[in-house]
Structure formats: C-alpha cells, structure tokens
C-alpha positions as CSV (number, residue, x, y, z in Angstrom):
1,X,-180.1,-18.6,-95.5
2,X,-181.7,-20.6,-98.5
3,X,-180.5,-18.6,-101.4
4,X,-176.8,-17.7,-102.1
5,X,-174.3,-16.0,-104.3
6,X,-170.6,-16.6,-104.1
7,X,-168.6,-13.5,-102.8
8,X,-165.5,-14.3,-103.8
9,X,-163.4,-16.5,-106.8
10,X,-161.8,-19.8,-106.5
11,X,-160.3,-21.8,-108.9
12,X,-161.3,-21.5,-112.5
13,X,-162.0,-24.3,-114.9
14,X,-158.8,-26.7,-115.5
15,X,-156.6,-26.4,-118.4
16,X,-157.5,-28.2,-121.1
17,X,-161.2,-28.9,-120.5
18,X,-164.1,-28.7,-123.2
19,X,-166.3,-26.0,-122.1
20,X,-169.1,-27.6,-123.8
21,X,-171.5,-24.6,-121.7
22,X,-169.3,-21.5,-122.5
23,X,-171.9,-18.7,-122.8
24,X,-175.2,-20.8,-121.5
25,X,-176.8,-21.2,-118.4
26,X,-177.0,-24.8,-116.1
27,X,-178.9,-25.6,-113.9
28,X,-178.0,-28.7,-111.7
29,X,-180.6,-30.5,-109.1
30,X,-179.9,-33.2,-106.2
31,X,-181.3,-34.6,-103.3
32,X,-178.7,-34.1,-101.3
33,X,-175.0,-33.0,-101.6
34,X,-173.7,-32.6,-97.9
35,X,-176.1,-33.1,-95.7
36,X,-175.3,-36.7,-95.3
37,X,-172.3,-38.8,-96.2
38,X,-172.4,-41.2,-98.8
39,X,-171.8,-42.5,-102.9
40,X,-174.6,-41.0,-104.6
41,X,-174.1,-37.4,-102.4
42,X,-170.4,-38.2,-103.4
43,X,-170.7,-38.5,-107.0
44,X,-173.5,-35.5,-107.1
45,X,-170.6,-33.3,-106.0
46,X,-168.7,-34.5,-109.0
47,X,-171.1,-33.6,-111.2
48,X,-171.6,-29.9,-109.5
49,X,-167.7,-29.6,-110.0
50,X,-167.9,-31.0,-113.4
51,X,-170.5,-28.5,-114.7
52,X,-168.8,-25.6,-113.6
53,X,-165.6,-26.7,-115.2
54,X,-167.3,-27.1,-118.5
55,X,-168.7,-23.5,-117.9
56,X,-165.3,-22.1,-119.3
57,X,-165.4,-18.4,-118.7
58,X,-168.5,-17.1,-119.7
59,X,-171.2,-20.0,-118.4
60,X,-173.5,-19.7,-115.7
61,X,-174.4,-22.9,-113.6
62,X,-177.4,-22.5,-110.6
63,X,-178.0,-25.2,-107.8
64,X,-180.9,-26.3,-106.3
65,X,-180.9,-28.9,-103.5
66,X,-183.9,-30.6,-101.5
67,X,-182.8,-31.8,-98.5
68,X,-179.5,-29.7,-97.3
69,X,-180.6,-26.9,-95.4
70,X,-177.4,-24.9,-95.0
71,X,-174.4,-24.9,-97.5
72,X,-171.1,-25.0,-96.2
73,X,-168.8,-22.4,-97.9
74,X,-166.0,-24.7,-97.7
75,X,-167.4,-27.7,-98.6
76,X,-169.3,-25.6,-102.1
77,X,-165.7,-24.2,-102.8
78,X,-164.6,-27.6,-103.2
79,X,-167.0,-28.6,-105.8
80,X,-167.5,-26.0,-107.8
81,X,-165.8,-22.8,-109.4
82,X,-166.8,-18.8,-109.8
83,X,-169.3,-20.0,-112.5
84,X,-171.5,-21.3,-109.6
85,X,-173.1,-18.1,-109.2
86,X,-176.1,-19.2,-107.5
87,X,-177.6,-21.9,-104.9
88,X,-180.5,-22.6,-103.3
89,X,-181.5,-25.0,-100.6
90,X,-185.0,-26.2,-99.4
91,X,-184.2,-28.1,-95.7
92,X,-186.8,-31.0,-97.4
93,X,-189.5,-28.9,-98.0
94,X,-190.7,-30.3,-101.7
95,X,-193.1,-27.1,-102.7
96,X,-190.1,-25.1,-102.2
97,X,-187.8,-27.2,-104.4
98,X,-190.5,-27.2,-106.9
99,X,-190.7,-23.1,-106.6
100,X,-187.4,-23.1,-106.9
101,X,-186.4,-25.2,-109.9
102,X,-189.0,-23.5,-111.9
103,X,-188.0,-20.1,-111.2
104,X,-184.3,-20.7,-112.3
105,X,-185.6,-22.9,-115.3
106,X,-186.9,-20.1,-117.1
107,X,-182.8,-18.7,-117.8
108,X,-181.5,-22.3,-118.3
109,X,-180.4,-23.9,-120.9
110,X,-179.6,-27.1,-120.0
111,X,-180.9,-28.6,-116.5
112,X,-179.0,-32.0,-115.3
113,X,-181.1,-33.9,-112.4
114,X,-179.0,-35.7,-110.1
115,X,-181.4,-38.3,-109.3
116,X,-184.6,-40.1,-110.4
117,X,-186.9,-39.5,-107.7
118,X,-186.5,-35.9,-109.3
119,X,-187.1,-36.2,-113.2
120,X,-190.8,-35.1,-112.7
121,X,-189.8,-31.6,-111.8
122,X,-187.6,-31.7,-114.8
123,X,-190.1,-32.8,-117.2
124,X,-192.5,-29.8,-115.0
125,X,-189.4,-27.3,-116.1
126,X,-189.8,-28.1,-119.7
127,X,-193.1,-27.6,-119.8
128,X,-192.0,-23.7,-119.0
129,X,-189.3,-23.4,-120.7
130,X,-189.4,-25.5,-123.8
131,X,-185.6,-25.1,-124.8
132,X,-184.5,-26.4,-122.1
133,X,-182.7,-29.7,-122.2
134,X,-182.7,-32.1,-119.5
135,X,-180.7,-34.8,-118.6
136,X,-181.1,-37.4,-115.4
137,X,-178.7,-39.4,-113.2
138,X,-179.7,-43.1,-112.5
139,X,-177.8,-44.3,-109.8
140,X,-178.7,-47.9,-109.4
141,X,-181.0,-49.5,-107.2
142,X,-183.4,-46.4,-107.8
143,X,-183.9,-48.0,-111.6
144,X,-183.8,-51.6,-110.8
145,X,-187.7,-52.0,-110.4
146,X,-190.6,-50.7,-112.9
147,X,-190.7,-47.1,-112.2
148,X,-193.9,-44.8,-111.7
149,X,-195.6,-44.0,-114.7
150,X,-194.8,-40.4,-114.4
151,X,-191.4,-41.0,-113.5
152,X,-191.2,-43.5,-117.0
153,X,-192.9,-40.2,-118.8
154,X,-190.0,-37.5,-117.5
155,X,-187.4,-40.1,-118.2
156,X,-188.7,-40.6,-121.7
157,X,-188.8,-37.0,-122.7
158,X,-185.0,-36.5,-120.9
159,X,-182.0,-35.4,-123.8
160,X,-180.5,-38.4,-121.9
161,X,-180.4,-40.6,-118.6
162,X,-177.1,-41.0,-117.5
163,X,-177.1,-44.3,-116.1
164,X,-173.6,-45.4,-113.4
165,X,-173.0,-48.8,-115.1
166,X,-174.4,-50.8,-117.8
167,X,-176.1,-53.1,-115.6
168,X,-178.3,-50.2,-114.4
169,X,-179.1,-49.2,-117.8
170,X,-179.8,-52.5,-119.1
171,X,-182.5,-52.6,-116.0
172,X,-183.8,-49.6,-117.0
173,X,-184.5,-50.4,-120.2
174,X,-185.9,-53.7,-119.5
175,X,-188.3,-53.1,-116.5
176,X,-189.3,-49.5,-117.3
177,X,-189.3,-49.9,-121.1
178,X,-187.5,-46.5,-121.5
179,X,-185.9,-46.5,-125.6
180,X,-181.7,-47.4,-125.6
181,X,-181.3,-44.0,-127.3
182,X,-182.7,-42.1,-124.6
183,X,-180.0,-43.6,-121.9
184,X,-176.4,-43.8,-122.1
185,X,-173.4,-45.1,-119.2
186,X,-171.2,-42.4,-117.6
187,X,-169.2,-44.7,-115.1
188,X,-169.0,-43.0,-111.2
189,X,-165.1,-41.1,-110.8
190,X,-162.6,-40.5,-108.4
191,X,-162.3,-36.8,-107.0
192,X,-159.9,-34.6,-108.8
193,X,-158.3,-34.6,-105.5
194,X,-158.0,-38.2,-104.6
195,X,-154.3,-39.5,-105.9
196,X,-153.6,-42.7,-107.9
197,X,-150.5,-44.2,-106.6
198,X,-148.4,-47.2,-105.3
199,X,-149.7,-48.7,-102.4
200,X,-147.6,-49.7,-98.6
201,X,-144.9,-53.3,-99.8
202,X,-146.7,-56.1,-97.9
203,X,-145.8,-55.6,-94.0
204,X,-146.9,-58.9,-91.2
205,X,-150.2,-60.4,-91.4
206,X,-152.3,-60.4,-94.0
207,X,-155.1,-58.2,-94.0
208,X,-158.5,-58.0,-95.8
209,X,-160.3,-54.6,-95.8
210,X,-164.1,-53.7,-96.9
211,X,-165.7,-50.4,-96.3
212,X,-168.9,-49.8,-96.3
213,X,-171.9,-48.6,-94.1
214,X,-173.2,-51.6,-91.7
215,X,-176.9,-51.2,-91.4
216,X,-180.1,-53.4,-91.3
217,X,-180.7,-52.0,-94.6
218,X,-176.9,-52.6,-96.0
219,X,-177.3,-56.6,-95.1
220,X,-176.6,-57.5,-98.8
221,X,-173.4,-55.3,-98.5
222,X,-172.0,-59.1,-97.8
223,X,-170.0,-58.1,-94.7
224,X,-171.0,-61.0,-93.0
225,X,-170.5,-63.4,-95.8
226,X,-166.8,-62.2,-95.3
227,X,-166.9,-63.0,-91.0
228,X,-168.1,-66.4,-92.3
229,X,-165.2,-66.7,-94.7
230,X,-163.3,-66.4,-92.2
231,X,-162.3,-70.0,-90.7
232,X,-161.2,-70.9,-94.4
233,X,-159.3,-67.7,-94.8
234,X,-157.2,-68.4,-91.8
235,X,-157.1,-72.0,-92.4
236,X,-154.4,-71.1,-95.5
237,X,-153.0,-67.9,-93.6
238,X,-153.7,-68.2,-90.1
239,X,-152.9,-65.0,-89.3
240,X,-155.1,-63.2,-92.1
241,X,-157.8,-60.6,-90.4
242,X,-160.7,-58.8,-91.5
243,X,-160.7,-54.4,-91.2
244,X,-163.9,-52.9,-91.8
245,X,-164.4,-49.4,-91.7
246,X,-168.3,-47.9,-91.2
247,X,-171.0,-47.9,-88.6
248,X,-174.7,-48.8,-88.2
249,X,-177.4,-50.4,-86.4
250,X,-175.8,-54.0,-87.4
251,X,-172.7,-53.9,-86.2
252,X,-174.2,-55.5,-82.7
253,X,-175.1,-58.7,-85.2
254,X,-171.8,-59.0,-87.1
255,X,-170.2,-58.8,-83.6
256,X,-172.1,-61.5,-82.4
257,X,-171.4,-63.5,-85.4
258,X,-167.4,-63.2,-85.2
259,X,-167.8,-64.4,-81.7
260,X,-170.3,-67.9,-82.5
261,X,-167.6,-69.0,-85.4
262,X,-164.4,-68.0,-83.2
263,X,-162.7,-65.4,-85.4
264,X,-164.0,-62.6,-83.5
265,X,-160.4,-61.9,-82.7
266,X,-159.4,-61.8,-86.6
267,X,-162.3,-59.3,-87.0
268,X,-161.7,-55.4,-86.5
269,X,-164.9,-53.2,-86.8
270,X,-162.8,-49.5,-86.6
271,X,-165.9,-47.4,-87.5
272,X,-166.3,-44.1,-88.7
273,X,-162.9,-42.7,-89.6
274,X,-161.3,-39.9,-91.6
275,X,-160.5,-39.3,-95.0
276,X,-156.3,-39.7,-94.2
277,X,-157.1,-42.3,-92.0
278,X,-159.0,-44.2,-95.2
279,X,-156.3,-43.4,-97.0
280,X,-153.7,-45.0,-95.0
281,X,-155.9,-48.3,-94.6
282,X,-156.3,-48.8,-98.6
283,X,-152.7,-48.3,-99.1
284,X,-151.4,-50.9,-96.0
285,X,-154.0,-53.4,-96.7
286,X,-153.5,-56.8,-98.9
287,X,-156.6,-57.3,-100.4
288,X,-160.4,-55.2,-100.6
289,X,-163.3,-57.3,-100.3
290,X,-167.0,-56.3,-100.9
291,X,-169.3,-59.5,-101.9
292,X,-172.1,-56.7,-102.5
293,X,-175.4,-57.6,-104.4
294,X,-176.5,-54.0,-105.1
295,X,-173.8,-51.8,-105.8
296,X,-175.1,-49.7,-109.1
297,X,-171.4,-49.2,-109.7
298,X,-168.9,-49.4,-106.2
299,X,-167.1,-46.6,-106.8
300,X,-165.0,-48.1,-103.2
301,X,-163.6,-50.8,-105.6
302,X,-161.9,-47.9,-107.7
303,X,-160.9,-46.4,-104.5
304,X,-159.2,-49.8,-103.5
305,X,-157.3,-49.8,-107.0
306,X,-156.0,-45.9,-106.6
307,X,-153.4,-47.2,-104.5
308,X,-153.0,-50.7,-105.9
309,X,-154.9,-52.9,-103.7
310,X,-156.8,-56.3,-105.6
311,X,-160.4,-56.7,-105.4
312,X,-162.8,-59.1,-104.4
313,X,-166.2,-58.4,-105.2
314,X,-169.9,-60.3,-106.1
315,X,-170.8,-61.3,-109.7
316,X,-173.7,-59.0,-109.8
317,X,-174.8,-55.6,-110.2
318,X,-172.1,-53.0,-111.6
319,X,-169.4,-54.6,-110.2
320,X,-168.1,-56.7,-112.8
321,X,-167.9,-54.0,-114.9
322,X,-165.0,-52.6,-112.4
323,X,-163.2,-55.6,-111.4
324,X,-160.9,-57.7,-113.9
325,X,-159.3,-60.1,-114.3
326,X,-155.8,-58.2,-114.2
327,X,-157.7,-56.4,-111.2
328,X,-159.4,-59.3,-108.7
329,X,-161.6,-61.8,-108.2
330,X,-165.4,-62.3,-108.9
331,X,-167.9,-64.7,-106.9
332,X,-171.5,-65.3,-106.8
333,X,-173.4,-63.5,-104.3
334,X,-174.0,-65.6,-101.0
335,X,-171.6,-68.1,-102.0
336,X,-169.3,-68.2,-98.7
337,X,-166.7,-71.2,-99.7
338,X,-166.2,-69.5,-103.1
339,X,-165.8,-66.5,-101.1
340,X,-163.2,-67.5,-98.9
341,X,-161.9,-68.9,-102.1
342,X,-161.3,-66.1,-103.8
343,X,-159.9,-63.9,-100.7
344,X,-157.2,-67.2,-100.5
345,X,-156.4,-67.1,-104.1
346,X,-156.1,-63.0,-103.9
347,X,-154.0,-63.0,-100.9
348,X,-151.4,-65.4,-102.7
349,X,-151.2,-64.3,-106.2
350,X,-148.8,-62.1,-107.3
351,X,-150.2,-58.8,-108.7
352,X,-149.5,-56.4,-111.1
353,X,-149.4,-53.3,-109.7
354,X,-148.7,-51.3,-112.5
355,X,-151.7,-53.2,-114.1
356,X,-154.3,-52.2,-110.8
357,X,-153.2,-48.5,-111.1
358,X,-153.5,-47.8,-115.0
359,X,-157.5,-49.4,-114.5
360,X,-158.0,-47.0,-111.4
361,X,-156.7,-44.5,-113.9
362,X,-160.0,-45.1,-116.5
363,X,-162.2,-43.6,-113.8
364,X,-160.2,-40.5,-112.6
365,X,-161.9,-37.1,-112.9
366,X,-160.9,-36.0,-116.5
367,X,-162.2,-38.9,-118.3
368,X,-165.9,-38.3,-116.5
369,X,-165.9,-35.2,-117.3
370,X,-164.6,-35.6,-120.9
371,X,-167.4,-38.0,-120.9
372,X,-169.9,-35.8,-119.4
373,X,-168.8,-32.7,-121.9
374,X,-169.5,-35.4,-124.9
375,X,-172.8,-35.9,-123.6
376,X,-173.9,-32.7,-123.1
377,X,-173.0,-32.0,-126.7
378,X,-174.9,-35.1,-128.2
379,X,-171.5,-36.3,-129.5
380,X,-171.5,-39.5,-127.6
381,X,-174.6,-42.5,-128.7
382,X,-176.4,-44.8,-126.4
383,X,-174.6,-46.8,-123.8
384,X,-170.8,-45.9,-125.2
385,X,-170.1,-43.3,-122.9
C-alpha cells in the first residue's frame, strides 16, 4: 500500500496554537520519516506534527516520502492529526516520488521540503503550480559544501530555507551564495511528548554519558577522544566511567582502544536501547559529553538538559549555539587534555539545575512551532527565528 487515507480521528490541534494554514492545503516532503532511526528522521516527524497542528480545523496537509515503503499506523498517529488526510510512500523509487509530489502540488498551497537533496522537485512543483509557496529544511552537513547548481537555483527561488542552527545558515550563505533573506534559523525541538524535569540526586561513581551512533562514518562523533580522556578523568575521580549508548561498525575499534590505554574497564558500550531505558540513563548520569565536529544542531544536548544533566560538547558546528555557559563546557575539536579538562571541571562544579532546565525549555515543541507558524506567515525576517 503506497497511498493512504486516515480512517479514523486522533487528537486535534493543541489549544492555543496559530493555525497559520486554516482553510489551505500543505503539502510536506521527506526522505525518510520511519524507515530508519535517527535526528533528521526525528526532527521530520516534528515538522509532520507541526503542520498538522497549524492546520486548525479546516486545513488539509498531504505527505509524500521517498524512501519508507510502508507507514506504520501507529507511528503516523503519533506525528500528525485528522488534518493529515493523505500519504504516499515510494519504497526509494525517485520517478515515483516525482509523480507523486507533482500530482498533490497542483491543490497545495504551501509545500515544506524536509531536506535539500529534495528542493529540485520543489522548484519542479512551482513550475505547475505557480502559487505555490515552498519552503526547505537544511539540516547541516547537507549545506556545509558548495551545493549543485540546481540545487543553489531551487533554494534561491524557496519563500525560505529553514536552516537548524546559525552555523548552517551562515555556510549556506557563504559557500552556496544563497541571499540572507531567503534563509532564516528554526532551532531542532524536543517532542511534545518528551518531559523537562529534575534529573536522579548524584548516587556512587561518577558517570559520563554520550549517545550517539558508532560508525566508520560517525568517527568525528568524538567518542574516542572521550576513551582517550579517560586516564585524566579518573586521575581526579578514579572511579568516573564512560556509558555510551549506540551501535555500529566501530565499536570493535573503540573497544580495542579502551583496552591499549587501560580503562577498558571504566568504559561501557550498552548499545541499542529503548526509549525508557534512554530516559533513565540521562536522568542518573553526572555529566553528557559529545566532542562532535558535525553536529548541524545536537538536538541530544537538549535531550541531556531536559532532565538537568551539564554538557560537554566541541567548539564547532551548531553546538555552541546550545550549550552555555550556565549549561556546560565548550572545547576544541580533537583537543583530548582540554577534553578531559572540561569533563573534570563539569563533574565538580556545582550546577544550577533550575538554570539547565529553563534552557532545555527554549527548545520544547511550542516554541518550534510558534516559530514555524511565524514563518509560514512571513512574520518572522532572516536568521531571527
């Protein structure tokens, strides 16, 4: 089944949202939304939610996905409302993407493309429906090179790309020469679902926590930076460890590297685990650490704060514009005695919780979409969003 229509209601629009699309039609397009697990799949759903809150009672908002090939009831209840009325997956087969998104085009008014690699088939859509209004997510990484001519082209003619952090947008701007008015920053949220609140008092030894996947291609993640941080770590709390949660094809290598520097019993790889379990680990841990070099935002940072938790990330990328100074620590990328440094100096300052919580609080659902209503209106001017 490629093409869907909701058979039965869920839960309307939230009280007190702007239902900027009251009365108009939306058409949303992404690469993926659950076919795979991860930030930018993540943050699409937010948007897909966000839409159909700001449908009110009377808007229409259509889906079209590339790569999924089956969407899960359950999983589409929890991102959207009754004014999803229709969706459409491809299973990766582009021509019928294309097919797809031009056909639903034609009765939108306003088309919002979830990623980059996409804005071509948005700019296509205009061509056929000239009213129509498009707007394009830019996640990170996926802007932080000069883009393909026709990619610069669609991004150009977009109402606006809505670019994760400033960092990205600034790239953007500078490597693919697209005008400042064309782009403005809606930060990455939390899910309406995922609670801000106190984290677990400090219990036994200290423990440092990063999440993240642990793949060849994830090296600059920083994961092992932190192993390698290790010996100076324990050298002021020897009984500090390090939890990291994800899987990959590296994890063989990081093991391997806990064992040549001797801390491979301070290091606990736990995997894949569950939401609760997640959860659970952000509230109990001391300190979050990621020393990432490309994270076009690090929406796991925010996560961190939601239930208190300090930071310790890398001076680069979106990342400072998360962390604080009232929220963590910032080091250069790569450097591993600053590093350990930092993770020292986190584990023995006392914290303001209170403080950690209310910055968690400028990225929780209602301000996106707040933000995201503003934009679709044209209320909101380049790079203040």
């Amino acid at each position: 089944m490629s093409t869907s229509t909701l058979g039965q209601a869920r839960s309307g629009p939230s009280q007190n949202c702007p239902c900027v699309l009251e009365g108009s039609s939306a058409l949303f397009l992404a690469p993926e939304l659950f076919e795979r697990e991860g930030g930018v799949q993540r943050i699409l759903q937010l948007y897909l939610k966000a839409l159909c809150d700001l449908a009110g009672q009377a808007g229409k908002v259509r889906s079209v996905v590339l790569n999924d090939g089956v969407m899960d009831s359950i999983e589409l209840r929890r991102s959207s409302n009754e004014r999803l009325v229709e969706w459409h997956v491809c299973g990766g087969d582009r021509w019928r993407f294309v097919r797809a998104t031009l056909a639903r085009a034609r009765i939108s008014d306003r088309l919002v493309c979830g990623h980059v690699g996409q804005a071509p088939v948005a700019l296509l859509a205009k061509t056929f429906n000239p009213r129509l209004r498009y707007y394009v997510v830019a996640h990170g990484i996926d802007v932080w090179a000069r883009l393909p001519w026709l990619k610069r082209l669609a991004l150009r003619r977009a109402a606006r790309i809505l670019c994760v952090s400033d960092y990205s947008r600034r790239e953007l701007v500078r490597l693919s020469g697209i005008p400042e008015g064309r782009t403005a920053v809606l930060h990455n949220a939390l899910y309406p679902s995922f609670e801000i609140g106190p984290g677990l008092p400090p219990s036994g030894a200290p423990v440092i926590l990063a999440v993240t996947r642990i793949t060849r291609a994830d090296r600059e993640k920083g994961v092992d930076h932190l192993v390698q941080a290790l010996p100076a770590i324990r050298a002021a709390h020897p009984g500090a460890v390090l939890r990291v949660i994800g899987r990959g094809d590296d994890l063989g290598r990081l093991v391997d590297l806990s064992r040549q520097i001797g801390v491979a019993d301070a290091v606990e790889f736990l995997g894949y685990v569950s939401d609760c379990r997640l959860v659970s680990e952000l509230r109990a841990c001391s300190l979050f650490a990621l020393p990432s070099r490309k994270e076009g935002f690090g929406l796991v940072f925010v996560e961190a704060m939601a239930h208190g938790r300090p930071c310790v990330g890398a001076r680069a990328g979106g990342i400072p514009e998360i962390i604080t100074p009232e929220t963590g620590l910032l080091v250069d990328y790569g450097d591993v005695p600053g590093l350990a440094a930092a993770c020292v100096s986190g584990l023995e300052r006392a914290w303001d919780e209170s403080a950690i919580l209310a910055r968690a609080g400028e990225f929780s659902y209602p301000v996106f979409r707040a933000k995201l209503a503003s934009l679709l209106e044209g209320r909101v001017g380049a790079a203040t969003a």
